[in-house]
N, C-alpha and C positions, 0 to 999 in steps of 0.2 A: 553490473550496474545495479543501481537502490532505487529504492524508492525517490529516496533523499536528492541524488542523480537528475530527475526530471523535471522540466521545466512548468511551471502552472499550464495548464490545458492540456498536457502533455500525455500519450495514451501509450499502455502497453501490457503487454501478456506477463502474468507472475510467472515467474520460472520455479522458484521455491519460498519457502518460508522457512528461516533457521531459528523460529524464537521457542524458547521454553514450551512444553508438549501444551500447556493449561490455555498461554496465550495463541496460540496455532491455532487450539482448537475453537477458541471464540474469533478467530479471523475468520475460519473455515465455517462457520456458523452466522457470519455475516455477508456470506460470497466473497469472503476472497480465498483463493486456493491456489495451487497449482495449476496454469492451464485459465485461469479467470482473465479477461479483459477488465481495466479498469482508468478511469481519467482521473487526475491529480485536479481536484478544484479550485484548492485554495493552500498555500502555508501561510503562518502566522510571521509576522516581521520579522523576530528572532530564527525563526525557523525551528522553532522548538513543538508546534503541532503541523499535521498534515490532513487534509480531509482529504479522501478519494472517495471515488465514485466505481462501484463494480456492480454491476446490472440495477434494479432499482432500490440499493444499499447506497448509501455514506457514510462511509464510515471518519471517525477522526482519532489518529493514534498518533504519542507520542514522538521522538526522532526518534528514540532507540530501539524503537519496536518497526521506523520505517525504516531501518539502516541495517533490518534482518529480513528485509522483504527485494529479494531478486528478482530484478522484472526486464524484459527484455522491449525496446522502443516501438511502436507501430506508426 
């Protein structure tokens, strides 16, 4: 399951991150990682942005960068 996957409000544990080493590494730099909790806020009507929430970060990343984010439901 993705990012893309959840439903708005919807909460769960990353499992991995498959995106290129540069973009990882500003995920992992904004709390999300492997092992992070995070809640889905908001998607855009298209579904083409995502903002989540991972401890006191929001982050907002494109679908193809949430469509590299495996996350498992809680």
């Amino acid at each position: 399951m993705t990012l893309c996957d959840l439903k708005r409000d919807g909460k769960a544990i990353v499992l991995k991150i498959d995106c290129p080493q540069d973009v990882r590494e500003r995920l992992v730099s904004l709390g999300l990682y492997a092992g992070a909790k995070l809640t889905l806020l908001r998607v855009s009507p298209l579904r083409h942005t995502y903002l989540v929430q991972a401890g006191a970060s929001r982050v907002a990343m494109r679908r193809e960068v949430a469509q590299e984010v495996h996350v498992w439901p809680i």
